[in-house]
C-alpha positions as CSV (number, residue, x, y, z in Angstrom):
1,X,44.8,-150.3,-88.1
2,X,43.7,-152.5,-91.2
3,X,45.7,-152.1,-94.3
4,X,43.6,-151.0,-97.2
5,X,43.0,-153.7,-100.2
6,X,45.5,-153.3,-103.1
7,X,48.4,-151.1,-102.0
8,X,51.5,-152.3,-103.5
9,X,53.7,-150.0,-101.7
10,X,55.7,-151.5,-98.6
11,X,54.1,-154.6,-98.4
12,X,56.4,-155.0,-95.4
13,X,54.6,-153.0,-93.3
14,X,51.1,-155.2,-93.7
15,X,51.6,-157.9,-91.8
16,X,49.3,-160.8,-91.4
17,X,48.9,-162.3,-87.5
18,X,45.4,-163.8,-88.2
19,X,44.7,-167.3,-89.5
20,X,42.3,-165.4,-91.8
21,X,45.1,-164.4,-94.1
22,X,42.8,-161.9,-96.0
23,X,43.3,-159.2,-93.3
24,X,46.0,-157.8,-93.4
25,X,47.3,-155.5,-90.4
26,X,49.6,-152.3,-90.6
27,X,52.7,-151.7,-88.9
28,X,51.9,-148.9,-88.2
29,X,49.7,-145.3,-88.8
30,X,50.6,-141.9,-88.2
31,X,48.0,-139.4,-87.0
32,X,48.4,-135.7,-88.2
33,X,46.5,-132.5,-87.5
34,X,45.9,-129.1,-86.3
35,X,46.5,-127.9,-82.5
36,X,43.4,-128.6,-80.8
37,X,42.2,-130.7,-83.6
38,X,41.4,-134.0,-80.9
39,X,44.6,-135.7,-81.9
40,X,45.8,-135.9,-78.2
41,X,41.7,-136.9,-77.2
42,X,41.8,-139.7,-79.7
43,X,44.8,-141.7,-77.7
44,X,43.6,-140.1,-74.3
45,X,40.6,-141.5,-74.9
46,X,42.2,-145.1,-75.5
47,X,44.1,-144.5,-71.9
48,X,41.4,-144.0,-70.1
49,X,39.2,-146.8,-71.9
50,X,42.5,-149.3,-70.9
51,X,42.2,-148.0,-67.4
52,X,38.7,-148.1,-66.9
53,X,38.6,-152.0,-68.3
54,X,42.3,-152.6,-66.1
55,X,40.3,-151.6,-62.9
56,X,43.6,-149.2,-62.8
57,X,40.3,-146.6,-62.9
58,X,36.8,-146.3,-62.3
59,X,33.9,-144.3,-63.7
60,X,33.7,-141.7,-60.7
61,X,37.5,-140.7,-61.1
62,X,38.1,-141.1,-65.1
63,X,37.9,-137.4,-66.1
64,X,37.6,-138.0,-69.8
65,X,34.3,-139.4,-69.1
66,X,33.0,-136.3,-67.3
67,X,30.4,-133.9,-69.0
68,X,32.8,-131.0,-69.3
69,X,34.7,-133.0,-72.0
70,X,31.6,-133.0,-73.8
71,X,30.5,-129.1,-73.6
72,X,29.5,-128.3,-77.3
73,X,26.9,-131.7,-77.3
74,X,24.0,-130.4,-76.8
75,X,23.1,-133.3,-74.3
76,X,25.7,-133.9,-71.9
77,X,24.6,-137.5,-70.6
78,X,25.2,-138.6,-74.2
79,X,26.5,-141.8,-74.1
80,X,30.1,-142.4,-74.7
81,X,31.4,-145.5,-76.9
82,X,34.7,-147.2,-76.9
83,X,35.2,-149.6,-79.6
84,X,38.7,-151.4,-80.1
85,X,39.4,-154.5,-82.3
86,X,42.3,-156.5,-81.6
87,X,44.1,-159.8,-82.4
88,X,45.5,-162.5,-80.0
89,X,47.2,-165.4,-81.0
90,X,46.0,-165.6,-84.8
91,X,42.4,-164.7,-83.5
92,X,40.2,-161.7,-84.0
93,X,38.0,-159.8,-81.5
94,X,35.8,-156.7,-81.0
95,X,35.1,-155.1,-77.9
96,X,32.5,-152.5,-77.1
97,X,31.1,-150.6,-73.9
98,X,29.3,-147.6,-73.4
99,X,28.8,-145.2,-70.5
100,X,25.6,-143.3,-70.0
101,X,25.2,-141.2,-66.7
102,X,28.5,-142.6,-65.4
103,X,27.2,-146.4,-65.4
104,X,27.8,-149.1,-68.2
105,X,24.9,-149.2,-70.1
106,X,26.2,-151.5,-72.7
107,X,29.1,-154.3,-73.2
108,X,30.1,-156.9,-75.6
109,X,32.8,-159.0,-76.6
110,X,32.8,-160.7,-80.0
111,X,35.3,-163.1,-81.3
112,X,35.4,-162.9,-85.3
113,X,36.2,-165.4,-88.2
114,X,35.9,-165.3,-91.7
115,X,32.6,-167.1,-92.0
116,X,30.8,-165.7,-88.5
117,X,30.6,-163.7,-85.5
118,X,30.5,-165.2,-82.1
119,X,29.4,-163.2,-79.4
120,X,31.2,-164.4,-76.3
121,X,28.5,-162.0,-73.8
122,X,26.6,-159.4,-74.1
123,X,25.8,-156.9,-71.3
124,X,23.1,-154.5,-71.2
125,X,20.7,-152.8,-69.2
126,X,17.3,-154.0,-69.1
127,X,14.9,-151.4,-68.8
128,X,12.2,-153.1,-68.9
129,X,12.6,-154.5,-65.2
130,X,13.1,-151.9,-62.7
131,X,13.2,-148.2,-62.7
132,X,14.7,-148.0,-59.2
133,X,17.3,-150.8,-59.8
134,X,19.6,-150.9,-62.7
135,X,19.1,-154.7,-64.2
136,X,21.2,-156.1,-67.0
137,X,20.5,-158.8,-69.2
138,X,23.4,-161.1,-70.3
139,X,23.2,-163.5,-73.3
140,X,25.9,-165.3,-75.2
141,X,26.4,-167.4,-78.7
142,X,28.4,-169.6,-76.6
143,X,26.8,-172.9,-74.9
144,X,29.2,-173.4,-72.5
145,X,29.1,-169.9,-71.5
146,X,25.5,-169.3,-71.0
147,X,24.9,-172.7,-69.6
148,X,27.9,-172.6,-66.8
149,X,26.3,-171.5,-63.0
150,X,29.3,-169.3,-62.0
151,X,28.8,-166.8,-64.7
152,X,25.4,-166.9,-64.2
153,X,26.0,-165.9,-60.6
154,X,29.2,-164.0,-61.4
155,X,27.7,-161.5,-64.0
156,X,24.3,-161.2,-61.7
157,X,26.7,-159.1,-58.8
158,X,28.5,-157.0,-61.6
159,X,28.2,-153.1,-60.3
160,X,26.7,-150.9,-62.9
161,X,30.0,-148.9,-62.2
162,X,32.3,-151.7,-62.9
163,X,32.9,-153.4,-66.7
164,X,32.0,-157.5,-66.3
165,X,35.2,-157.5,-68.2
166,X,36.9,-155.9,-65.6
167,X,35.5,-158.2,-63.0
168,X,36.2,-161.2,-64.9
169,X,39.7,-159.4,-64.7
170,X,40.0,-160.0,-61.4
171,X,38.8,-163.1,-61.7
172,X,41.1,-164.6,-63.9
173,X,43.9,-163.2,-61.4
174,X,42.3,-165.2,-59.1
175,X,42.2,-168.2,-60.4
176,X,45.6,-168.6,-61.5
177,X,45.8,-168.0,-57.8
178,X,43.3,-170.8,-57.0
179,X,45.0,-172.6,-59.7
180,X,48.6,-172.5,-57.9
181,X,46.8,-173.7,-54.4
182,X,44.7,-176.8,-56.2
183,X,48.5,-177.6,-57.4
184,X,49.4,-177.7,-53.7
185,X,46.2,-179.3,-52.8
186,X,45.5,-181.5,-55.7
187,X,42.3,-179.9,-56.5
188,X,40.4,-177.3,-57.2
189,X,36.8,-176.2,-56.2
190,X,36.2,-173.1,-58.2
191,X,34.7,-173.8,-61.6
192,X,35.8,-170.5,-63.8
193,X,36.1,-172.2,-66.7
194,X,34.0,-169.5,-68.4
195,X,36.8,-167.3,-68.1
196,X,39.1,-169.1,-70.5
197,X,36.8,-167.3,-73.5
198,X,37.5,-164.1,-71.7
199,X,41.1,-164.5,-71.6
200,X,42.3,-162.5,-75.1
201,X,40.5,-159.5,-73.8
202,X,42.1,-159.8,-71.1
203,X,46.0,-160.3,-71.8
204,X,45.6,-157.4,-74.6
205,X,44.3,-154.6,-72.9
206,X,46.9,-155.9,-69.4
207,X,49.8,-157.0,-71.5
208,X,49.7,-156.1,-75.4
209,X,48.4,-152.7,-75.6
210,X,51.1,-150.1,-74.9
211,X,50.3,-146.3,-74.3
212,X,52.9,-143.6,-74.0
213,X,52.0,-140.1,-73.2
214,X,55.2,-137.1,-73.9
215,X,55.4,-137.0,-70.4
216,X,55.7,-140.9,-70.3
217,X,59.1,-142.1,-68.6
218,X,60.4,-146.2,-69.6
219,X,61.0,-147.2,-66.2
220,X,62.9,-150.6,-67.0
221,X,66.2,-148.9,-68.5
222,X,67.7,-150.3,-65.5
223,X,66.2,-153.1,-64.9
224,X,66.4,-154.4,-68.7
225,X,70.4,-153.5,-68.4
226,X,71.2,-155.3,-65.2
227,X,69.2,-158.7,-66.6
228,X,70.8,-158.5,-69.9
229,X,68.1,-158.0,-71.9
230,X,68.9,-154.1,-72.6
231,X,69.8,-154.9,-76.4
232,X,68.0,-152.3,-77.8
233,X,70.0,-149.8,-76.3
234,X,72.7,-150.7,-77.8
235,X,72.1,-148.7,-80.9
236,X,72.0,-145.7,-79.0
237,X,75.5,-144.5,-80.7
238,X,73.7,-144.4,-83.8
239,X,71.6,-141.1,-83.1
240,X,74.8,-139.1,-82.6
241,X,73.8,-138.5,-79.2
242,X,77.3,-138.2,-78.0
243,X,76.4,-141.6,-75.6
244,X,78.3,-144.7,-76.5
245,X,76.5,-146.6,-74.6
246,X,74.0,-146.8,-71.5
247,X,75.5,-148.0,-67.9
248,X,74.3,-148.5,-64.3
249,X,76.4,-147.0,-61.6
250,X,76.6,-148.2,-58.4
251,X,75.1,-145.6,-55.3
252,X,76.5,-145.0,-52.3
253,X,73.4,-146.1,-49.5
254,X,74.5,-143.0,-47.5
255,X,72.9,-140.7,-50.6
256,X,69.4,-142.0,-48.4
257,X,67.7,-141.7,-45.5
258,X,67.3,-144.5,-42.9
259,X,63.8,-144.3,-43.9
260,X,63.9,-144.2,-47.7
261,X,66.4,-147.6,-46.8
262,X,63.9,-149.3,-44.8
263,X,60.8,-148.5,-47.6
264,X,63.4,-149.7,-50.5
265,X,63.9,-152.9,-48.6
266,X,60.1,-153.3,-48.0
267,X,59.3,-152.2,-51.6
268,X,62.0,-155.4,-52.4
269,X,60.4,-157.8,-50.1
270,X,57.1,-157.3,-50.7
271,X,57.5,-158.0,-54.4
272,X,60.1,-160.2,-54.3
273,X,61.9,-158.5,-57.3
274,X,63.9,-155.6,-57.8
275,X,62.3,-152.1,-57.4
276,X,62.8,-149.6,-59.9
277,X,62.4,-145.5,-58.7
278,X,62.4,-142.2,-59.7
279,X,63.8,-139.9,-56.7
280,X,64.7,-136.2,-57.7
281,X,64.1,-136.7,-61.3
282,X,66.7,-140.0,-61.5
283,X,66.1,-143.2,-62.2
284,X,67.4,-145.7,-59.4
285,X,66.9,-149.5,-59.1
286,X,67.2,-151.2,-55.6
287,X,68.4,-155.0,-55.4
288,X,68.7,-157.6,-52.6
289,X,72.0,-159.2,-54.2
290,X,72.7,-162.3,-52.1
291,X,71.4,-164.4,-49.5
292,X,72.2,-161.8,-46.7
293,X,70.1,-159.7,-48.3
294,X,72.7,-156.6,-48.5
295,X,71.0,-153.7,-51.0
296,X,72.2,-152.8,-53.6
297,X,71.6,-149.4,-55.6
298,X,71.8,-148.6,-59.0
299,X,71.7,-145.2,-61.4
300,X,71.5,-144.9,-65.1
301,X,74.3,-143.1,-66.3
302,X,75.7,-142.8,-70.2
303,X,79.6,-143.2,-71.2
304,X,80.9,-140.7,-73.5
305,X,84.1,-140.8,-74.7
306,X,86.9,-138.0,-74.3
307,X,88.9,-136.6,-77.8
308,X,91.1,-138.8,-76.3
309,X,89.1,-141.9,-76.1
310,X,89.2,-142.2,-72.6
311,X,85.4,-142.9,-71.5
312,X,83.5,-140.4,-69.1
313,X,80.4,-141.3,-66.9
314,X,77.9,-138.6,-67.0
315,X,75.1,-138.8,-65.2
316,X,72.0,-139.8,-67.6
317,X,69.7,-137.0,-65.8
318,X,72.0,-134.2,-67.2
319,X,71.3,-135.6,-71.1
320,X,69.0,-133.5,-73.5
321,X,65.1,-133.8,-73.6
322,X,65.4,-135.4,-77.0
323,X,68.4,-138.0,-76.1
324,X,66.0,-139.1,-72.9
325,X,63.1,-139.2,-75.3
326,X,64.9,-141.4,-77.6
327,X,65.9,-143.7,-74.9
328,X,62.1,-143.7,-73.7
329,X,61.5,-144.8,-77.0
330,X,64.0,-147.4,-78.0
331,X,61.8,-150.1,-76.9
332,X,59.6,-150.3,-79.0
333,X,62.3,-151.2,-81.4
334,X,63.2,-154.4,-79.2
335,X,60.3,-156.5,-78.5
336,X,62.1,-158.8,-75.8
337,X,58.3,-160.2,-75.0
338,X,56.8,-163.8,-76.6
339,X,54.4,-162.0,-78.1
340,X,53.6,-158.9,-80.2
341,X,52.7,-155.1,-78.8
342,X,50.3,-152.4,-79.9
343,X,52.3,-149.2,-79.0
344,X,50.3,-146.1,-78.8
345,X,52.3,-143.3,-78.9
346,X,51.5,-139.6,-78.1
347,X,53.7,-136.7,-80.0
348,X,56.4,-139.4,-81.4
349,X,58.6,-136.4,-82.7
350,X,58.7,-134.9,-79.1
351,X,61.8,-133.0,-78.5
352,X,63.5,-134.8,-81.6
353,X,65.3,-133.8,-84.9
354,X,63.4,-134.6,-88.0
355,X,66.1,-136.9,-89.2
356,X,65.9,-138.9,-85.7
357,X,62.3,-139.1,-85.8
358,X,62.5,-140.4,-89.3
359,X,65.5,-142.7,-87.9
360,X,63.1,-144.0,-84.8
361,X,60.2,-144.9,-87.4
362,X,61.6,-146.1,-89.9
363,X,64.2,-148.7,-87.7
364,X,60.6,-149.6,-86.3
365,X,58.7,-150.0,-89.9
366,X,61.6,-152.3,-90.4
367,X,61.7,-154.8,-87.8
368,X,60.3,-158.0,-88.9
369,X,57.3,-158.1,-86.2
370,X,53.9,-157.8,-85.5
371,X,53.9,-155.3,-83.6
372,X,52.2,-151.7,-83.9
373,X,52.8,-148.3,-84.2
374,X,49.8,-145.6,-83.0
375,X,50.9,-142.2,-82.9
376,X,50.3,-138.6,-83.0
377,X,53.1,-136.0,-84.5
378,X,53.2,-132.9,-86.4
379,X,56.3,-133.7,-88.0
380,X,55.9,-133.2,-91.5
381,X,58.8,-134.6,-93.1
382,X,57.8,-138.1,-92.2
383,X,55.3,-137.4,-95.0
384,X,57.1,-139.8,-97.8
385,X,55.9,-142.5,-99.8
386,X,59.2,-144.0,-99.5
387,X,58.5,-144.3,-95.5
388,X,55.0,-144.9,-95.2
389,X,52.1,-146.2,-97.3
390,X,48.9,-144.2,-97.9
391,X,46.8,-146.0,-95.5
392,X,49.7,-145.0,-92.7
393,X,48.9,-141.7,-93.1
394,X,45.6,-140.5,-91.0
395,X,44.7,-137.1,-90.6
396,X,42.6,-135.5,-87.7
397,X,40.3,-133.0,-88.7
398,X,38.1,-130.7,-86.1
399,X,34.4,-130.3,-87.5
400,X,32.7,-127.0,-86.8
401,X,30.5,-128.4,-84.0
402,X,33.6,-129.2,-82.4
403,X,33.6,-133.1,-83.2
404,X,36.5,-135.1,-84.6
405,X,36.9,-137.0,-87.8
406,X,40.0,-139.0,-88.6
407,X,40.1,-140.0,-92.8
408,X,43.3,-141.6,-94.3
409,X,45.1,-140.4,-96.8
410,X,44.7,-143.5,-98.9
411,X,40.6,-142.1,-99.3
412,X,42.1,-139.0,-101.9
413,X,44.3,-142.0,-103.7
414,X,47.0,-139.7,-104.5
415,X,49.6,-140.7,-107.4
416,X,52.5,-142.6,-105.4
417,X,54.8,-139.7,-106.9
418,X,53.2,-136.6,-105.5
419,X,54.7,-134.7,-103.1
420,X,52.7,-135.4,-99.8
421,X,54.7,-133.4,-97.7
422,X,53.6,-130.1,-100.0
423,X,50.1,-130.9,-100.5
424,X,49.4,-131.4,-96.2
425,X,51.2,-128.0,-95.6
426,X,48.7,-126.2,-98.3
427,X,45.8,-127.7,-96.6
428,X,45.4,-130.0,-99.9
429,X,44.5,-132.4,-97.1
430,X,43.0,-131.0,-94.1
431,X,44.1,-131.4,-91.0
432,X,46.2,-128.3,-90.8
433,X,45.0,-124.9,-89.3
434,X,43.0,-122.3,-90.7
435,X,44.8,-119.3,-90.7
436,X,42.2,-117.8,-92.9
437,X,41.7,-115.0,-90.9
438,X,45.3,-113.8,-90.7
């Protein structure tokens, strides 16, 4: 989300990781609206984008793309456009595609400066060359890009059901495959060196962009605490919780079967790293931890302390929805990585106290990052100017043809000392229900 020009307000939270200094990027933006206004569809739709471009999905099996989502268009082959703009390393980018008839009809990616756009490729079909074949043309502002034989060749085989950004995807797996043998074999004969300009497409939607659904479960609790980089846990006592801290417990092996054994080991072996699980609802993580190779099993488990002081082990599955959530969460407040995330976060507020949930963001608005904040809630009491600036505040607003339409709260340019909180729950706004017709 851009920050909007001159807001004074928590200056804080607009940070700026371009070189272009002028553009300014907010910590974060809060999403608010009506049940069944398309709040939920908004990041849905960003999931299955990610997955689609990932290759962790394709066009046949990506649901949100299917025609029922679209009932009340009149034309159901409409096509759908997915537009995200994103920074890497100081950088700018925009990329598009569209689907039409579950193929890609269009694609781009375009890196952005202050003084031009560059556009790295462009995909789309040709229809001017075959009706029984879908063609695409590719062109590209970039010489060494439309002059270089493998991408020539490379974008040519692209399926009309596959993303050239998700093939180059592969690709670029590959070659820092092929890269690692030339070390061993002093050379390499694979000449991808188009796929360098594809690379911050790449790393953001695979490493940067971050989406968490309610039902979302952080899977590295364990893992994070047994290599010592579970700091952000350690706040944990501060959300009166009861938990004094997070622990792993050791498991006895005789809690498994032979065969569970033999798949943990394989699970191990195969990756050659721990292996984190979720077996009746708990959270386990398996080690090899010598050179003999004897397992190792770990639980989470939380230490609570007695009137007396003593400390007691629960076990972390019997904890409250909202003390789990909160642990799901605490990530985000604890960037361990080298470089900054975009979390995308559905119902923040899920199973939480007001006060926590205004704890959470505002230990988040505070960390002196770059990275992002997305997310959907219906808590209203995070509506403060004292929290958030204006152009954090989004609402989602269903149309009555059944679109969505998401407007900031900066576009009415309240005075910074109305209540906000008020004026959303009389509709002052939008985005609330219309219980007219009670």
């Amino acid at each position: 989300m851009k920050a909007a020009p001159r807001l004074r307000r928590h200056k804080n939270h607009a940070r700026t990781p371009l070189r272009d200094k002028k553009k300014k990027v907010l910590k974060g933006a809060l999403l608010y609206g009506a049940n069944a206004s398309g709040k939920s569809n908004v990041i849905k739709a960003m999931a299955y984008a990610k997955e689609v471009i990932t290759g962790e999905s394709n066009l046949d099996y990506c649901p949100f793309l299917r025609s029922s989502h679209f009932s009340l268009v009149k034309d159901g082959s409409k096509k759908r456009d997915f537009t995200f703009e994103f920074c890497i390393k100081g950088e700018y980018y925009a990329y598009f595609f569209s689907v039409e008839n579950n193929i890609i009809a269009e694609e781009e990616l375009v890196h952005i400066t202050p003084n031009s756009e560059t556009k790295i490729y462009h995909r789309k079909i040709d229809k001017s060359k075959s009706v029984d074949t879908v063609v695409y043309s590719y062109t590209s502002d970039v010489e060494h890009i439309s002059n270089n034989s493998e991408f020539l060749v490379f974008s040519k085989y692209t399926s009309p059901k596959k993303l050239f950004l998700t093939d180059s995807s592969e690709k670029i797996r590959e070659f820092f495959r092929e890269l690692e043998l030339s070390k061993k074999k002093g050379s390499s004969e694979v000449d991808f060196s188009f796929l360098e300009f594809l690379m911050p497409a790449f790393l953001f939607f695979n490493f940067h962009l971050i989406i968490i659904f309610p039902e979302s479960k952080y899977n590295s609790t364990l893992s994070d605490l047994s290599s010592g980089n579970g700091n952000c846990f350690d706040v944990i006592k501060n959300f009166d919780t009861g938990i004094e801290k997070l622990n792993s417990t050791e498991v006895p092996l005789n809690k498994f079967t032979t065969d569970q054994l033999e798949e943990i080991k394989s699970k191990i072996t195969s990756s050659n790293k721990p292996y984190s699980f979720d077996l009746n609802e708990v959270d386990y993580l398996a080690e090899f931890i010598d050179e003999t190779s004897s397992l190792k099993i770990t639980k989470l488990t939380s230490i609570h302390k007695s009137k007396s002081g003593e400390e007691v082990i629960f076990d972390f599955e019997d904890e409250s929805d909202g003390t789990k959530r909160i642990v799901d969460l605490l990530p985000t407040l604890s960037n361990d990585k080298k470089f900054p995330l975009t979390f995308v976060i559905d119902e923040f507020d899920r199973s939480l106290h007001p006060l926590l949930s205004i704890k959470l963001l505002k230990l988040f608005l505070e960390t002196d990052s770059d990275d992002q904040l997305i997310t959907t809630t219906h808590e209203a009491e995070l509506l403060d100017n004292e929290i958030l600036r204006r152009d954090e505040i989004w609402f989602v607003q269903k149309e009555r043809d059944g679109s969505t339409q998401l407007y900031s709260l900066s576009d009415y340019s309240p005075r910074y000392d109305k209540d906000i909180h008020s004026a959303y729950l009389k509709g002052i706004f939008g985005g609330v229900p219309n219980l007219s017709g009670q």
